[in-house]
Steps between C-alpha positions, in 0.01 A plus 500: 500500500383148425531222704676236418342239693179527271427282153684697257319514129621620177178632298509535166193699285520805277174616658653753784183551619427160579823409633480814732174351667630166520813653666274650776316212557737250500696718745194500709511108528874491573726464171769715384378627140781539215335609191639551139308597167640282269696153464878637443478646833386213704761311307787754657273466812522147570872499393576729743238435793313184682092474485295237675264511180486649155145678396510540125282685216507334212431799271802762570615763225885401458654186621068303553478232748541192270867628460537554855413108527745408221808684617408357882487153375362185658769523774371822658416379866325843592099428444386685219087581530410660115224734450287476224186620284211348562374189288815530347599129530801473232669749726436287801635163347828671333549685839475171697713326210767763538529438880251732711345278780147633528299788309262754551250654286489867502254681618524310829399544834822644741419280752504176268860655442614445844346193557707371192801621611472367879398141296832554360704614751384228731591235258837623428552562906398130549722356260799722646456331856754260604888458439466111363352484146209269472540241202204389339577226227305319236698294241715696314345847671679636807389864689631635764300731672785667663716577202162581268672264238407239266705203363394264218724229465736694668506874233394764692121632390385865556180569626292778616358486856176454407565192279743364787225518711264301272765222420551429897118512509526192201785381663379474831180326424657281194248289399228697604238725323556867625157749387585794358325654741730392750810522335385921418462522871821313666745624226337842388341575853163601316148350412468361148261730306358426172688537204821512716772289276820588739526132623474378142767702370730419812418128439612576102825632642585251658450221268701671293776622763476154576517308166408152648438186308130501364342185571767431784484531858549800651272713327235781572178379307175706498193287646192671341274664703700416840873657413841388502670201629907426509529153391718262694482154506677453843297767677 
């Protein structure tokens, strides 16, 4: 019998092995463990069942993570954490292009596991708090925190979590150099490591999610060697 107070999460790996350990251990530290061996069932999973997170392989024999993303689309609000080979950075930038919020290169330490998922879960349990949705706006850019949504101009624009999280970040501060060190920690939850690309791609995302004006004000320019700003002449 599982309770159904705990963090419920839907893991997805073809290696039964592994996801037999990571059941135990993530039982151990309090979540309720789904797993599935390949993408068409976590499909009819999530169809038929709520998750607090998604942890996804990328390499799975049948229906392989990258379709998984696809068929979810950008709308998906359940965070999606992908598993992937290590050094394998094409995999990581698709993945992150497709919609997953944060990755994680296999082999990998269990605990670094939980404390990714926590990062997550507290970020998506902040945002939930509070009946009145907070508006954030800058020009033709409106978020509301409570709804999760997007409007440009009024047309409703998709995002992932992750690359909400980084636009209220830009938003927030418009006008302002953010590191990427800092945004990888306040919208990812995570230190920056080298070679790590995630807020690059999210940034990508969104200027083309976006589709602002080039030139014009608002828009999210890279500042070499200090990170990315939101312009905005009235901030």
């Amino acid at each position: 019998m599982t309770d159904s107070s705990l963090p419920r999460i839907l893991l997805v790996d073809d290696d039964r092995e592994l996801c037999q350990m990571l059941t135990e251990y993530l039982n151990a530290e309090h979540f309720d463990v789904k797993s599935v061996h390949d993408g068409g069932d976590a499909l009819d999973e999530l169809r038929t069942n709520e998750f607090e997170i998604l942890i996804l392989d990328v390499m799975l024999p049948v229906v392989g993570g990258f379709d998984v993303l696809r068929k979810l689309g950008a709308a998906h609000t359940t965070p999606i954490l992908m598993l992937t080979a290590r050094g394998d950075d094409v995999d990581r930038i698709v993945g992150l292009e497709l919609g997953a919020d944060d990755y994680l290169s296999k082999p990998f330490n269990p605990r670094e596991l939980v404390a990714r998922i926590r990062a997550i879960l507290r970020r998506a349990g902040n945002r939930s708090r509070g009946n009145v949705p907070d508006e954030v706006v800058v020009g033709p850019i409106t978020l509301h925190t409570g709804t999760h949504q997007v409007h440009v101009n009024g047309a409703v624009v998709p995002l992932t979590g992750a690359e909400l999280r980084v636009l209220e970040l830009l938003m927030r501060s418009a006008g302002q150099v953010i590191s990427r060190e800092a945004m990888t920690e306040q919208a990812l939850g995570r230190k920056l490591v080298a070679y790590d690309r995630s807020i690059d791609t999210h940034i990508s995302n969104l200027r083309r999610k976006l589709d602002l004006p080039a030139g014009e004000n608002p828009e999210i320019k890279n500042i070499r060697g200090s990170g990315y700003t939101l312009t905005w002449a009235h901030a």
